[in-house]
C-alpha positions as CSV (number, residue, x, y, z in Angstrom):
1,X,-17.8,68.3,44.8
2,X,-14.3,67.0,44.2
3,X,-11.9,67.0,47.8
4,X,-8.6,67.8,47.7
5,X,-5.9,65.4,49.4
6,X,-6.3,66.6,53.8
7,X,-4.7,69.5,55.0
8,X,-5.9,71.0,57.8
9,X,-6.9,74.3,56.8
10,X,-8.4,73.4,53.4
11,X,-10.6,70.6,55.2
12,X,-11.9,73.4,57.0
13,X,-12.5,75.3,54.6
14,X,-14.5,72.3,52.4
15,X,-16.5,71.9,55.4
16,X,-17.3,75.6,55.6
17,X,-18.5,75.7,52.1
18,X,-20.3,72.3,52.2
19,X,-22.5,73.7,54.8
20,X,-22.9,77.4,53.5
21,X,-24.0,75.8,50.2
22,X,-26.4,72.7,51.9
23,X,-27.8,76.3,53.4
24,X,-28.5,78.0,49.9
25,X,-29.9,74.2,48.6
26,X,-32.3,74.2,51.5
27,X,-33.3,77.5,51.3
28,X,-34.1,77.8,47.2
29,X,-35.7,74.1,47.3
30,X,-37.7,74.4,50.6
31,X,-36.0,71.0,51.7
32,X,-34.9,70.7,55.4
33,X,-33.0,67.9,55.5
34,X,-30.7,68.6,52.9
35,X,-26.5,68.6,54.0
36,X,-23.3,67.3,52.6
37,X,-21.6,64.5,53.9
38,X,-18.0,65.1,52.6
39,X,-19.1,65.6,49.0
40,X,-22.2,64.4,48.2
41,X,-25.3,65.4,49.0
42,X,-27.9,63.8,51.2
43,X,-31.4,63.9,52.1
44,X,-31.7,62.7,55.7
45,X,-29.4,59.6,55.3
46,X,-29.7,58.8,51.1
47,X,-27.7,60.3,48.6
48,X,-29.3,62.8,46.3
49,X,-27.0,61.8,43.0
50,X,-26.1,65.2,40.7
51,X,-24.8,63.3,37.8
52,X,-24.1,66.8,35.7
53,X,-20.4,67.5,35.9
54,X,-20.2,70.9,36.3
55,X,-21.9,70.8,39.3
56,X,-19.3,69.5,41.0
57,X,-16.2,72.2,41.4
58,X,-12.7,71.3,42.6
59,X,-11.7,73.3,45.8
60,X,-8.3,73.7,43.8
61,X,-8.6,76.8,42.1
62,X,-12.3,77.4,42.1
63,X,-13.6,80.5,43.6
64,X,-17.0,80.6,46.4
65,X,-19.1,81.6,43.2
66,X,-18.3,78.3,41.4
67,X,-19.8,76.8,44.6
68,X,-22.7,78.9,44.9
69,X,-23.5,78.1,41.1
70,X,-23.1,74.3,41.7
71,X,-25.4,74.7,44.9
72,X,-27.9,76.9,42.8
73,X,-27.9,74.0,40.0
74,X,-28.5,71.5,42.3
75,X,-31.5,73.7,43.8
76,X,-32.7,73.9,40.5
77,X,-32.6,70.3,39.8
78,X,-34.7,69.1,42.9
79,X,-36.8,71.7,42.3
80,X,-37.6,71.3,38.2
81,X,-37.1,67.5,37.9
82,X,-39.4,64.7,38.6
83,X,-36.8,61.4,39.6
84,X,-39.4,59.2,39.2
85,X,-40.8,60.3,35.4
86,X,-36.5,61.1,34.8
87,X,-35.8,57.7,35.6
88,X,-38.0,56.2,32.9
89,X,-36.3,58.7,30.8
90,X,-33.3,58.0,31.1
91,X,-31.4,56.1,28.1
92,X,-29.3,52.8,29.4
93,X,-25.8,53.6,27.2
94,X,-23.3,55.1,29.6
95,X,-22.3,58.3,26.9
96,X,-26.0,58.3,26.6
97,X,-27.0,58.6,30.0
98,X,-24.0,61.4,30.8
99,X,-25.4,63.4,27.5
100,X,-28.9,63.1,28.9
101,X,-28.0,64.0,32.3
102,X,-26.2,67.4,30.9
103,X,-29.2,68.3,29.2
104,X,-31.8,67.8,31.9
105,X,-29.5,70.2,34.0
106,X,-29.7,72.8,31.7
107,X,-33.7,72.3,31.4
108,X,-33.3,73.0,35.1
109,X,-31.5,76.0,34.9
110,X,-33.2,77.5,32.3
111,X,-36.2,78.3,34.3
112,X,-34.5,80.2,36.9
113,X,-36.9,83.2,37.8
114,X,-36.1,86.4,36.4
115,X,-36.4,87.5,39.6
116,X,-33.5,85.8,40.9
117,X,-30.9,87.4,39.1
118,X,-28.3,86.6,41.5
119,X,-28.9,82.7,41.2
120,X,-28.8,83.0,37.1
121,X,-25.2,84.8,37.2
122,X,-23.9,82.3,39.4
123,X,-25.0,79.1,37.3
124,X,-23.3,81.1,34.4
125,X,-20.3,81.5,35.9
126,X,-20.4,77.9,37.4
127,X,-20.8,76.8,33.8
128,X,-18.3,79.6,32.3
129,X,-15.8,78.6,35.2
130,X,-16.5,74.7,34.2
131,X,-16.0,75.4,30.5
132,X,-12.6,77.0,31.2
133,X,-11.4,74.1,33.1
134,X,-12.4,71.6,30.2
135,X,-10.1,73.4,27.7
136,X,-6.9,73.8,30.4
137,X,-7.1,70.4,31.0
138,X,-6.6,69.8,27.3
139,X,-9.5,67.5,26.8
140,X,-10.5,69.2,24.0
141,X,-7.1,68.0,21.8
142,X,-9.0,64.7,21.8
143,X,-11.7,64.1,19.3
144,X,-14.1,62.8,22.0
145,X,-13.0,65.5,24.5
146,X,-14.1,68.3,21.6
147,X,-17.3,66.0,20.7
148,X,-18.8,66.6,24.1
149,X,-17.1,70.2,24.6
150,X,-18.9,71.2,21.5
151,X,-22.8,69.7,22.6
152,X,-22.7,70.7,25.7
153,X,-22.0,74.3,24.5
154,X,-24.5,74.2,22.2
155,X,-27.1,72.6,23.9
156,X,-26.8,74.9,26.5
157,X,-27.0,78.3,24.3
158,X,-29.7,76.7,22.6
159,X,-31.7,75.8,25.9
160,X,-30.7,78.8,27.9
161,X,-30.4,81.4,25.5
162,X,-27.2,82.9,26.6
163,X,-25.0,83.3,23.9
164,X,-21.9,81.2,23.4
165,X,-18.3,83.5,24.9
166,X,-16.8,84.5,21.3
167,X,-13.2,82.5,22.3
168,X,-15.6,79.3,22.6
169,X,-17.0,80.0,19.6
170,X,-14.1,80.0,17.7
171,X,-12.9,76.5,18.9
172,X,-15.9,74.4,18.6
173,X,-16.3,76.4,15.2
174,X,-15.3,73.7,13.3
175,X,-17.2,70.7,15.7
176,X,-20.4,72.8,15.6
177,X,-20.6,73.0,11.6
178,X,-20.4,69.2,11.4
179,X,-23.0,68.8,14.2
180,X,-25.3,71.1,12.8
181,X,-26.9,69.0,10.2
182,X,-27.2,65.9,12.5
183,X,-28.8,67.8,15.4
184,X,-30.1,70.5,13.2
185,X,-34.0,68.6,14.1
186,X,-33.9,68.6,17.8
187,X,-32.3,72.0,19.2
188,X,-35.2,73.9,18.4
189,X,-37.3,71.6,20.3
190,X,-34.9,71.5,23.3
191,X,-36.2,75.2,24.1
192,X,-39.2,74.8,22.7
193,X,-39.9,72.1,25.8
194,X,-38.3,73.2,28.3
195,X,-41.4,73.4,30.8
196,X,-42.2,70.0,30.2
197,X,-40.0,67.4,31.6
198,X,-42.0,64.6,29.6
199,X,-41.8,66.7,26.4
200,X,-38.1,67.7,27.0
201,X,-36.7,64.1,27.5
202,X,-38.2,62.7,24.2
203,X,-35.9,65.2,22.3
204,X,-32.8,64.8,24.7
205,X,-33.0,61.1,24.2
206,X,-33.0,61.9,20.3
207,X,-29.7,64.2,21.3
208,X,-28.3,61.7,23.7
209,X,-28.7,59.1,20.6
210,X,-26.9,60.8,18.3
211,X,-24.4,61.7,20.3
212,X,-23.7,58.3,22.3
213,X,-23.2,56.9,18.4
214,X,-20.8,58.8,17.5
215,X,-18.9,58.6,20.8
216,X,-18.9,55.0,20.6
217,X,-18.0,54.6,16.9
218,X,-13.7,54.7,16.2
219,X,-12.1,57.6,15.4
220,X,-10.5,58.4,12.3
221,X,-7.8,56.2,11.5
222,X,-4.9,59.1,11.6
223,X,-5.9,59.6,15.2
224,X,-3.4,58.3,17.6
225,X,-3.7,55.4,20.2
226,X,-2.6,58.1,22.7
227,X,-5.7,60.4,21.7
228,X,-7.9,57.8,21.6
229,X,-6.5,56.4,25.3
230,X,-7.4,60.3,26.1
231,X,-10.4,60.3,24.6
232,X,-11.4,58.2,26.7
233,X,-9.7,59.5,29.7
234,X,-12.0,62.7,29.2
235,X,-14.9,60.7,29.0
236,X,-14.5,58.9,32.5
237,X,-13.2,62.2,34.3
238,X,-16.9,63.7,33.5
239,X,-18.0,60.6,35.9
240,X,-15.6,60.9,38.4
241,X,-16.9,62.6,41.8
242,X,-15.7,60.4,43.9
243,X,-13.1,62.4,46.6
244,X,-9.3,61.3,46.6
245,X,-8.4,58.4,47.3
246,X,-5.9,60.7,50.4
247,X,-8.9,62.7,51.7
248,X,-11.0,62.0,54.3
249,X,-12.8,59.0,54.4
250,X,-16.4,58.9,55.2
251,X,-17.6,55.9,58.2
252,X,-19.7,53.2,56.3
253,X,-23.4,52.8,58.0
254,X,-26.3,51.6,57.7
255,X,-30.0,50.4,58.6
256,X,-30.7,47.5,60.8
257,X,-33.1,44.7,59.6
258,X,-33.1,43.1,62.7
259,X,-33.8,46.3,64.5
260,X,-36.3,47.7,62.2
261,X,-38.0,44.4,62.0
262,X,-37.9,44.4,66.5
263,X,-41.4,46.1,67.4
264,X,-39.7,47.0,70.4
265,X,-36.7,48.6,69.2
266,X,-33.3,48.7,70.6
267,X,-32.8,46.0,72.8
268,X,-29.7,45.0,75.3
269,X,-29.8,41.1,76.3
270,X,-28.4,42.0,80.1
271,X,-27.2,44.6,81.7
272,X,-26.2,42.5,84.9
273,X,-22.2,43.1,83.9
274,X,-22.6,47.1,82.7
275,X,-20.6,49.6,85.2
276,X,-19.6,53.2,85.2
277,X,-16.0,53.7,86.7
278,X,-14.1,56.4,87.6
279,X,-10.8,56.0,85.8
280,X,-8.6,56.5,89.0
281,X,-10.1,52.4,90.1
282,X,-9.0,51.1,87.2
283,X,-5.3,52.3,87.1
284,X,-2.6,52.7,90.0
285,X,-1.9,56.3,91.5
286,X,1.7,55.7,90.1
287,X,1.1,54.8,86.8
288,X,-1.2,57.8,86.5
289,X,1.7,60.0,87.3
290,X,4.0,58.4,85.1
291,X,1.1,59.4,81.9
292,X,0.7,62.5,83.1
293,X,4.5,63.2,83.0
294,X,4.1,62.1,79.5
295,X,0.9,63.7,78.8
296,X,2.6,66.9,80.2
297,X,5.4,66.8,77.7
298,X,3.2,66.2,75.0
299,X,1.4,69.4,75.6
300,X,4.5,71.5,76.0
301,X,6.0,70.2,72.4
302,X,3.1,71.6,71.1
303,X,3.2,75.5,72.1
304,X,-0.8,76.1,72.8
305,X,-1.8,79.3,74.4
306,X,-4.2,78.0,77.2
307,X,-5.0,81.5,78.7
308,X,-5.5,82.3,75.0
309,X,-7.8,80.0,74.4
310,X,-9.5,80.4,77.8
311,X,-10.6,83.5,76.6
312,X,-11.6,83.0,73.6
313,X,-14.0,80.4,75.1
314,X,-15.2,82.7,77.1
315,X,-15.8,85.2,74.6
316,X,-17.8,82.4,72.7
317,X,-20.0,81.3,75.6
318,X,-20.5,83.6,78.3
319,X,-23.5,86.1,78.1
320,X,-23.9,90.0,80.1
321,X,-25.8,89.0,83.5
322,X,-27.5,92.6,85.1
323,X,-25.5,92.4,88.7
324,X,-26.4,95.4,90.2
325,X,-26.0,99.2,89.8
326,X,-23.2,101.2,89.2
327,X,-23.2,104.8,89.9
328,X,-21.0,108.0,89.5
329,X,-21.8,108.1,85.9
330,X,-22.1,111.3,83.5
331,X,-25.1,110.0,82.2
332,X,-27.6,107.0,82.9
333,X,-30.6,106.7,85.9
334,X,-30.5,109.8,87.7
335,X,-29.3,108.4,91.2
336,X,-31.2,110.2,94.1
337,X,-28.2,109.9,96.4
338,X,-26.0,111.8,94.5
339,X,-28.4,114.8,94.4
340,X,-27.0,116.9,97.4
341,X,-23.8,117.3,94.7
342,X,-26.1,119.7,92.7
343,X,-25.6,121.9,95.6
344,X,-21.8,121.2,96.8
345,X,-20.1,120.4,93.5
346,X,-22.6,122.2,91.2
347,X,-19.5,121.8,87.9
348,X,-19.8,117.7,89.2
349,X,-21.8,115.9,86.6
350,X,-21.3,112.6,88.1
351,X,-25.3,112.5,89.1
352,X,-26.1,108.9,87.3
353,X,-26.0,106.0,87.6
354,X,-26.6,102.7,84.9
355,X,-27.4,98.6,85.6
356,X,-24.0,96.9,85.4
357,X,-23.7,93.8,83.0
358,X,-21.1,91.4,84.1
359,X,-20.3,88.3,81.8
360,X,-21.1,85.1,83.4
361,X,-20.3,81.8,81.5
362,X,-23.3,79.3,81.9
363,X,-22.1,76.3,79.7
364,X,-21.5,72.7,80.5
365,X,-19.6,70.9,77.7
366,X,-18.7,67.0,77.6
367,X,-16.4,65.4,75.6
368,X,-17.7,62.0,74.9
369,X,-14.2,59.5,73.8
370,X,-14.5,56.4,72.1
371,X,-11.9,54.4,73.7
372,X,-12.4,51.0,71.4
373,X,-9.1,49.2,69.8
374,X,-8.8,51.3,66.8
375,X,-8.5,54.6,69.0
376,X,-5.1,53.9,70.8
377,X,-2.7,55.3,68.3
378,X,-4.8,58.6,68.6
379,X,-5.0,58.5,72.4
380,X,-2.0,60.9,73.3
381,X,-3.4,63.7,71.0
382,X,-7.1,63.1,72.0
383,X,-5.6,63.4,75.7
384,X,-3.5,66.5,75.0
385,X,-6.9,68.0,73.3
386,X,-9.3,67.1,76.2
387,X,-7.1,68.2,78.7
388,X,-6.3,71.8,77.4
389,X,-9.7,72.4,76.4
390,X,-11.0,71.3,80.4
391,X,-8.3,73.8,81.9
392,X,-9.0,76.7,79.4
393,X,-13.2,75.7,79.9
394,X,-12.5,76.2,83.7
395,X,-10.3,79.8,83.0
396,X,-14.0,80.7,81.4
397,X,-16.0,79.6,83.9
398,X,-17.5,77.1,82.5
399,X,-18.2,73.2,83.4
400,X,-16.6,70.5,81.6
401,X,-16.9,66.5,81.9
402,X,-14.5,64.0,80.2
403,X,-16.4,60.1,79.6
404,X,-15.2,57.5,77.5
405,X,-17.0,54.5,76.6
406,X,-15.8,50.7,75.8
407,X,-16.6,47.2,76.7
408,X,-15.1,45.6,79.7
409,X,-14.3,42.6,77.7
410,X,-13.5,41.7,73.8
411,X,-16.2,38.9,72.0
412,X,-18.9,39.8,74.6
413,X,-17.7,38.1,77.7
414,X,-19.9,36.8,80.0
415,X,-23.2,38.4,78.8
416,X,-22.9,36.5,75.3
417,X,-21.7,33.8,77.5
418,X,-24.9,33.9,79.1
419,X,-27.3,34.2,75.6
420,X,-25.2,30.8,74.7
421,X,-26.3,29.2,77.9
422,X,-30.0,30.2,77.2
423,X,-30.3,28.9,73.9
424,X,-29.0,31.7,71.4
425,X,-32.2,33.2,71.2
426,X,-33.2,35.2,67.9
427,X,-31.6,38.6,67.9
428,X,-31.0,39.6,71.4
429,X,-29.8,43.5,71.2
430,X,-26.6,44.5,72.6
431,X,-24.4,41.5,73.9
432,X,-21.4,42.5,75.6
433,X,-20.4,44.2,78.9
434,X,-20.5,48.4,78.2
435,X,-17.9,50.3,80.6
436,X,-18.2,53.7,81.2
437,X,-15.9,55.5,82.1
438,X,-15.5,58.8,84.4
439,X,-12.0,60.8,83.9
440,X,-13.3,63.8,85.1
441,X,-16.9,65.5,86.2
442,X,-17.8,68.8,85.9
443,X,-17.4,69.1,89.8
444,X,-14.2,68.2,89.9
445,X,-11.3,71.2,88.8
446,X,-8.8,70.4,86.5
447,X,-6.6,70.6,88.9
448,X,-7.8,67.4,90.9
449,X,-8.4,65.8,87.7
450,X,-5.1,65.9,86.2
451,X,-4.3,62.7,86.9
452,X,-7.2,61.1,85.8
453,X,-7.3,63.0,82.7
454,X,-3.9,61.3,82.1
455,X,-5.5,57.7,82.3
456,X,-6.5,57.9,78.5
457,X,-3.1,56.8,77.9
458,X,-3.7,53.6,79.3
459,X,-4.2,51.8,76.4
460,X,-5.3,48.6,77.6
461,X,-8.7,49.6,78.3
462,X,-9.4,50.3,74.9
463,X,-11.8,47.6,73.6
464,X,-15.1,47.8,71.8
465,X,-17.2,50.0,71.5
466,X,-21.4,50.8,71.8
467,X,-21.3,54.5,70.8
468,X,-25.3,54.9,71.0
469,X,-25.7,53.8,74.6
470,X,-22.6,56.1,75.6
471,X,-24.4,59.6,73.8
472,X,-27.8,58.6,76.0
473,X,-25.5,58.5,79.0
474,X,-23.4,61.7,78.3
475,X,-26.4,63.6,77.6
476,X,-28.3,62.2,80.8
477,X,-25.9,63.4,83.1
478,X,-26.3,67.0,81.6
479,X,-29.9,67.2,82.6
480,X,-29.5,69.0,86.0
481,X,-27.5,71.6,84.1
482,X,-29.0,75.1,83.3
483,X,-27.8,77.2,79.9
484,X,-26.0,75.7,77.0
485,X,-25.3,72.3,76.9
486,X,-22.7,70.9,74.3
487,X,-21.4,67.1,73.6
488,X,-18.0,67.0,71.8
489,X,-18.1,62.5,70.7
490,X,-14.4,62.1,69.4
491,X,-14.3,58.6,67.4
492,X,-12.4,57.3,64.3
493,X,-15.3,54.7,62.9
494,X,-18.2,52.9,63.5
495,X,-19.6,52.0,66.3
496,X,-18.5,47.9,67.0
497,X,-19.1,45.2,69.1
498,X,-18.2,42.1,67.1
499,X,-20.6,39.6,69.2
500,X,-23.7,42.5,69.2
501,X,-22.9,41.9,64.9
502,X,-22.9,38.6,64.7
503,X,-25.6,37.6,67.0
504,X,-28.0,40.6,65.6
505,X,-26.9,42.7,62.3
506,X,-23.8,44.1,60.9
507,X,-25.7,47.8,61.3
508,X,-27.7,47.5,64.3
509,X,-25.5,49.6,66.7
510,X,-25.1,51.7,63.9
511,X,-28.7,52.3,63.3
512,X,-29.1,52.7,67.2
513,X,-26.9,55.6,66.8
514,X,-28.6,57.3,64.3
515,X,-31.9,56.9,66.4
516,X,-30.2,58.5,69.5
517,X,-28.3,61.0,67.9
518,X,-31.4,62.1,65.8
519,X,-33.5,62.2,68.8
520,X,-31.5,64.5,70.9
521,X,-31.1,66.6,67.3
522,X,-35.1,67.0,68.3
523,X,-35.0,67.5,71.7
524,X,-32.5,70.4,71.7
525,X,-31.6,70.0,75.1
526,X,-28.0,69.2,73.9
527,X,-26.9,70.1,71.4
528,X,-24.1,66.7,70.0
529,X,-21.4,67.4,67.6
530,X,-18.8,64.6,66.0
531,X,-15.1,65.2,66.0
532,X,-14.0,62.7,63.5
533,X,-10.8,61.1,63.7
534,X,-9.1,61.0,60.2
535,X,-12.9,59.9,58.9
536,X,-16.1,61.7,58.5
537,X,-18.5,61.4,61.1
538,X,-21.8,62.8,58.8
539,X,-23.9,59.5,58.9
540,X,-24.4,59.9,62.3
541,X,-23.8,63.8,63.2
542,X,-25.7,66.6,61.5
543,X,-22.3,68.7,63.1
544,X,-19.4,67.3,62.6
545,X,-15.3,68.4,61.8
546,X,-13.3,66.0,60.7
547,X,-10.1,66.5,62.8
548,X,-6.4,65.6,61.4
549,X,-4.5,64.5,64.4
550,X,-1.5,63.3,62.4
551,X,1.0,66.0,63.5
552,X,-0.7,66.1,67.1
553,X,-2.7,68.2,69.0
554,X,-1.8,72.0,67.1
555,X,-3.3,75.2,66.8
556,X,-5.7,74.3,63.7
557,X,-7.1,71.1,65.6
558,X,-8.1,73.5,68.4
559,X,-9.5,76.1,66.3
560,X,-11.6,73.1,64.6
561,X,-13.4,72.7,67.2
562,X,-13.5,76.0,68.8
563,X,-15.9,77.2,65.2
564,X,-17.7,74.5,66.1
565,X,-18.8,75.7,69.4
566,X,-18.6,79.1,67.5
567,X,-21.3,77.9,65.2
């Protein structure tokens, strides 16, 4: 599914349709672990490839339907399609392969149950909706651009049996009369097979054949070199589902061999030099007040509503507690007390009384900041965001802790110092010197905190980073906690620890993230969302916004995350 360049509003809208659709996919293929990340979609942490390409709708212009037709498709395919047997289907000639591909789609959707009517309108109008894009683009002035405009519209009526819209008709009139005769042998067979994959795929090749020849033969010599450059233009456009170059990027990950070949799994060489400060030992009381002059500014430039959003937080999380009884009503429990009344006020109807519910707020939410190099042109807004979201979590009665997580030195210091001295044994786990850091704990008010809060703009502490480690530790200080539990990790990449890289794998604090991350998923005892900055954070968070801090902390970053603690 093709991204538009990042605005905030439309990002959140992608993301909103990438997971209601991953929901329809998982639902009509009985696949759990199906989601998007940005995209494309995934099973678990490998990419399910939908080569077809009109199952992949621009959000510019196309409407939900388009969606839910590309999501139905791609239902269809997993459900219809053997990889393995397509695979050894599959013809090596790229115009080939892309005709082949088309026509195992519409094998797919052809067997939609009659029963679901709903899913075979919507891969109509995907494919109608597709269609109509192909001619406003004006890839069918091109000879190659009407070739493949004209198959895949026959192909499909022929497959499908839905008829062929009478304006389409009329343009490929001309196309289809030529095509007839050389296809003439195999369309029949296209429906004839279309409950065998095996069966199917011997004739698509045949189509995919005759086809890639002609698209791979020159054009007629009174063609243009412009409509040929087009030509070929429209060819690569039906391959192209990569997003903009100006979205969002996605964070490159990976698998460990070191730390899947390690029976004993993740492994840190010392923890002699690991500490957990509180942010107010590391910087002086008047520096702190300086940056939280600064971070006060900040927050005032941007106009945000705290009360506002105090209670809409506590509209989200707080829950009607029974506290009592409250009498004097006109209808309810009739209250024993009152019953003399009957007597002195006998017109008084006030003889009830009903269990009052009071809303009571029983969440503790942590926001979890990477604080490695690449983070400190982001630190003001990630400040500004932290620190409204504590005071408006405290308006709602609710707890709230702010942790970072870095290295207290660059290249490992002394604990790669120390594997040196002992011989540079083989893989030793994490080598460097985790800090932890404490800007505020959810018994401390936001008040009292302010200060400390304002200590993320102290960019020299910004090193590396060991994002795995720090999501354990977030999460274990949440344990003594009753009701909800959330963890909000803001980060802009990878996790990275150059001398943990070198002396182990490129991937392996990457691959320890995906462990811990997946293993609280199962748990459920907290539930640990990614807030991406300027990059995608799905390769290691099932829930995850992508948050554009660019103009600073405004309105649509805060309502990013509050549908995330809406969801």
């Amino acid at each position: 599914m093709t991204e538009l360049p990042v605005r905030p509003a439309s990002v959140r809208r992608q993301q909103e349709v990438h997971e209601l659709c991953a929901g329809t996919i998982r639902a009509l293929a009985g696949q759990s672990e199906l989601h998007f990340r940005g995209p494309e979609l995934h099973r678990g942490h490998r990419r399910v490839p939908m080569p077809a390409p009109h199952l992949h709708p621009s959000f510019d212009g196309a409407d939900f339907a388009s969606f839910r037709g590309a999501a139905d498709g791609m239902a269809s395919r997993l459900l219809h399609t053997d990889p393995v047997l397509h695979r050894s289907l599959c013809p090596d000639g790229t115009a080939d392969r892309l005709i082949f591909e088309i026509l195992e789609q519409f094998r797919v959707e052809s067997l939609a149950a009659d029963a679901w009517g709903g899913v075979r309108a919507n891969l109509s109008h995907r494919f109608t909706q597709w269609s109509q894009d192909y001619v406003a683009s004006g890839l069918t002035e091109t000879v190659h651009g009407m070739l493949l405009f004209t198959v895949t519209q026959m192909c499909r009526a022929r497959i499908t049996a839905e008829p062929i819209p009478e304006a389409t008709e009329d343009l490929i009139e001309s196309t289809r009369f030529a095509l007839a005769s050389v296809l003439g042998g195999h369309l029949p067979w296209l429906r004839r097979t279309r409950l065998s994959q095996n069966d199917f795929g011997v004739h698509a090749q045949a189509v995919a054949e005759l086809i890639g020849r002609h698209l791979e033969s020159p054009v007629d010599t009174d063609v243009s070199a412009d409509d040929r450059s087009a030509g070929r233009a429209a060819f690569s456009l039906l391959f192209d589902f990569e997003p903009d170059d100006e979205a969002f990027r996605t964070a490159e990950s990976g698998r460990s061999r070191a730390l899947g070949e390690d029976g004993d799994g993740y492994r840190v060489f010392t923890r002699a030099y690991d500490e957990t400060r509180q942010i107010a030992s590391l910087v002086r009381p008047e520096l702190l007040q300086e940056y939280r002059r600064r971070l006060d500014l900040g927050i005032d430039l941007q106009h945000l509503n705290v009360r506002k959003l105090g209670r809409q937080l506590r509209a989200l999380l707080s829950k009607p507690v029974t506290d009592g009884w409250e009498g004097g009503r006109e209808e309810g429990y009739l209250d024993g007390r009152r019953l003399a009344q009957l007597v002195t006020s006998p017109t008084d109807r006030r003889l009830f009384r009903a269990e009052r519910a009071e809303p009571q707020t029983d969440t503790t939410l942590t926001f979890l900041i990477d604080c490695s190099g690449s983070m400190k042109e982001f630190s003001e807004p990630v400040a500004i965001l932290v620190d409204v979201f504590a005071r408006a979590l405290e308006l709602a009665d609710a707890r709230c802790e702010i942790l970072g997580f870095t290295t207290a030195a660059w290249n490992g210091g002394r604990a790669r110092r120390d594997w040196l001295r002992s011989g540079r044994p083989r893989n030793p786990g994490r080598l460097n010197e985790v800090r932890q850091l404490v800007f505020k704990d959810a018994e401390t008010s936001w008040r009292r905190a302010r200060p400390a809060i304002a200590g993320l703009l102290k960019n020299d502490l910004f090193k590396e980073g060991v994002d795995g480690e720090a999501v354990d530790w977030a999460c274990s200080r949440m344990r003594g906690t009753q009701g909800r539990r959330l963890l909000f990790v803001i980060s802009d990449g990878s996790p990275l620890d150059g001398a943990t890289a070198l002396a182990n794998d490129e991937f392996y604090l990457d691959h320890h993230l995906q462990d811990v991350v997946e293993r609280h998923e199962d748990e459920r005892a907290v539930e640990v969302y990614g807030l991406g900055v300027g990059l995608d954070l799905s390769p290691y968070y099932d829930r995850c916004r992508t948050l554009d801090l660019s103009c600073g902390t405004n309105s649509d970053v805060i309502a990013d995350v509050l549908s995330m603690i809406a969801h």
